[in-house]
C-alpha positions, -999 to 999 in steps of 0.1 A, spaced: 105 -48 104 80 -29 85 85 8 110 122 -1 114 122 1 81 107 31 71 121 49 104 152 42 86 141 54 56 128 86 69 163 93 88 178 88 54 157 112 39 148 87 16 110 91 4 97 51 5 79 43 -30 53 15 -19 38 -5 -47 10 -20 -49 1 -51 -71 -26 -77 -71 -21 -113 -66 -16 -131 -94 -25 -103 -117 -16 -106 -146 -10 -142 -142 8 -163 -113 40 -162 -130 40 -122 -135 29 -116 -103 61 -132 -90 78 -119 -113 70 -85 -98 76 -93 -65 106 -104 -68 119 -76 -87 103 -46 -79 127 -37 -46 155 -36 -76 134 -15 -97 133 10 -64 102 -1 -44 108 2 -4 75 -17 8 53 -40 -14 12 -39 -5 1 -74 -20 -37 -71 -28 -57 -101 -19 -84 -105 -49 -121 -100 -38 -152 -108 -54 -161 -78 -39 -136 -44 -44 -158 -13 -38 -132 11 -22 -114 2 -52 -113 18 -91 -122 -2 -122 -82 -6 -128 -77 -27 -97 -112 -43 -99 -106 -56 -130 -73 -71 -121 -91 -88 -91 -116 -105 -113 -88 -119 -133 -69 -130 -107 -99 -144 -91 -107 -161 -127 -68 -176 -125 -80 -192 -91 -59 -167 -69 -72 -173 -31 -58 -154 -1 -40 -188 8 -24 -186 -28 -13 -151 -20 5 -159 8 22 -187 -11 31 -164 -37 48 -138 -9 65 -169 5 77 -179 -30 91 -144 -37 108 -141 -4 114 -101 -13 140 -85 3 116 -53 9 92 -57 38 50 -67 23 19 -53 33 -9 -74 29 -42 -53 15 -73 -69 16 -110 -62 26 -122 -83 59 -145 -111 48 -116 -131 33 -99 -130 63 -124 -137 82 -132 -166 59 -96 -182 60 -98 -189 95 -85 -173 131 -45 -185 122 -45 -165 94 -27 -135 112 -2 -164 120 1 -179 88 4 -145 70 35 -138 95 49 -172 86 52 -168 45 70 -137 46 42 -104 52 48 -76 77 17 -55 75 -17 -59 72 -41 -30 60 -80 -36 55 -100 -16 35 -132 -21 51 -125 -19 90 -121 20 102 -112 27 137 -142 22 163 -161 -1 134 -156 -33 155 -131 -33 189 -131 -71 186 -114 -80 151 -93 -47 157 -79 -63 189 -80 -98 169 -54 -80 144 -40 -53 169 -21 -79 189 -15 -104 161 23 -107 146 16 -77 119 13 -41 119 -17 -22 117 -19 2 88 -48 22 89 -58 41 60 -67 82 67 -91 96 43 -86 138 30 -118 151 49 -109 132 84 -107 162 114 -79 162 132 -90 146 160 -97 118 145 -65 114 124 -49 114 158 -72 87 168 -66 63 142 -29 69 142 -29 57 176 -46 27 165 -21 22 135 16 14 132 37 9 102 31 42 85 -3 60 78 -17 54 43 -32 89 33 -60 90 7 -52 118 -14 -85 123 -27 -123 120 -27 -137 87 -43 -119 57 -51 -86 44 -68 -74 52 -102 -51 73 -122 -58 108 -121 -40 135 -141 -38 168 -112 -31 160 -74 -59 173 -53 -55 212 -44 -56 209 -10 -31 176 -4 -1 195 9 -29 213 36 -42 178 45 -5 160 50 1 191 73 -28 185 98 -20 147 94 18 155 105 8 175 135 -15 147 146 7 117 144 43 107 145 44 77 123 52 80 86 26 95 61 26 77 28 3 92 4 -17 71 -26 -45 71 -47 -39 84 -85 1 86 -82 12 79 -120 37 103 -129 75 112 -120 58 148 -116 36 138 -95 52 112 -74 81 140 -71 54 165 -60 35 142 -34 73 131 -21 81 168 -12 55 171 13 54 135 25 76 104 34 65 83 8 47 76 -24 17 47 -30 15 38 -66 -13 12 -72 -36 14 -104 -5 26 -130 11 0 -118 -13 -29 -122 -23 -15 -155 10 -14 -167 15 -50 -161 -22 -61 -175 -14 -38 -206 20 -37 -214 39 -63 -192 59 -68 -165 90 -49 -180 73 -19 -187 55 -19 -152 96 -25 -135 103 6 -155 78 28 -149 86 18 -112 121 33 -115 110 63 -128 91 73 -102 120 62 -81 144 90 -96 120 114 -94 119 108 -58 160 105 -54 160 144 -74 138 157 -38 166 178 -22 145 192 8 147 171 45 116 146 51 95 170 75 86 156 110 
């Protein structure tokens, strides 16, 4: 579902705003909140983050959300239940690092499939790092996406988009999440090589906050990853205000008049 989907979306000329949000941050009963209505708000694919005791890859917004999930007794099991309880009408990525799946058992691909989740990305398994769990998750029920960092050759992005379905999640920076206020320089130069060395989509994250900027990223790619202003939204403001800063980024991306490239 999850590249039918986006395939779709990309024949549309539709740029797909993924969204990411921690389970059960700010509580349970936010959290499904969001689920549930964020594909209204404009979201195209959801990336449910899996607390972790753990987060390095990830900024002190989205750590800090983790802990108090964590705090709230959110488990990757609970997670799942919370995807099945939502029962979104947008397909859901599940994000999370490898030791909790490793720790909740060799089904969990299965189970995962069962309540409702499409994808699976994990932060801390690049290409080549360990053939085994790759093929453990390569030929379970979910896609594979694999996350592309700015300085990766070419040769390599090709690699790991063979290894990858779903869409490629480009970094579009140095370091780790977090709102930033300028888009790197070079990001238009890096989609580019990415496009000519893989056919799937390209969905760029990392520091998206702003319509301008989620319009800017949306011109050169086919879709938009907004993580940290999101979950800060709903930890600081509430639910409401994170739905509505969800749909401006959406009509920001509706304004994009050029073709999806590719």
């Amino acid at each position: 579902m999850l590249s039918d989907h986006l395939d779709a979306l990309r024949a549309r000329g539709r740029r797909a705003l993924v969204c990411y949000v921690t389970a059960g941050h700010p509580d349970r009963a936010a959290s499904l909140r969001l689920l549930r209505e964020l594909p209204a708000a404009g979201a195209d694919v959801i990336e449910v983050g899996v607390p972790f005791s753990d987060p390095l890859a990830d900024g002190p917004v989205i750590q800090a959300s983790s802990q108090r999930a964590l705090e709230q007794g959110m488990t990757l099991d609970a997670s799942l239940e919370l995807v099945r309880e939502a029962a979104t009408s947008v397909p859901v990525v599940l994000f999370s690092y490898l030791n909790p799946l490793l720790a909740a058992g060799p089904d969990v691909l299965r189970r995962a499939h069962a309540a409702g989740v499409h994808g699976l990305l994990v932060t801390d398994l690049p290409v080549g790092a360990d053939p085994a769990r790759e093929a453990w998750i390569g030929e379970g029920p979910l896609e594979f996406v694999r996350l592309v960092a700015p300085t990766t050759p070419a040769d390599r992005m090709a690699e790991i988009a063979r290894h990858g379905s779903g869409f490629v999640y480009l970094i579009s920076r140095r370091g780790v999440t977090g709102v930033q206020e300028q888009l790197a320089a070079d990001l238009p130069a890096t989609v580019a090589r990415l496009r000519g060395a893989c056919d799937l989509p390209i969905c760029v994250g990392f520091g998206i906050s702003t319509p301008a900027q989620a319009g800017a990223v949306g011109a050169i790619a086919d879709g938009v990853i907004v993580g940290s202003a999101l979950v800060q939204a709903a930890g600081e403001q509430g639910v409401d205000a994170a739905l509505e800063l969800i749909r401006t980024l959406r009509a920001a991306l509706d304004g994009i008049q050029s073709p999806v490239i590719g």
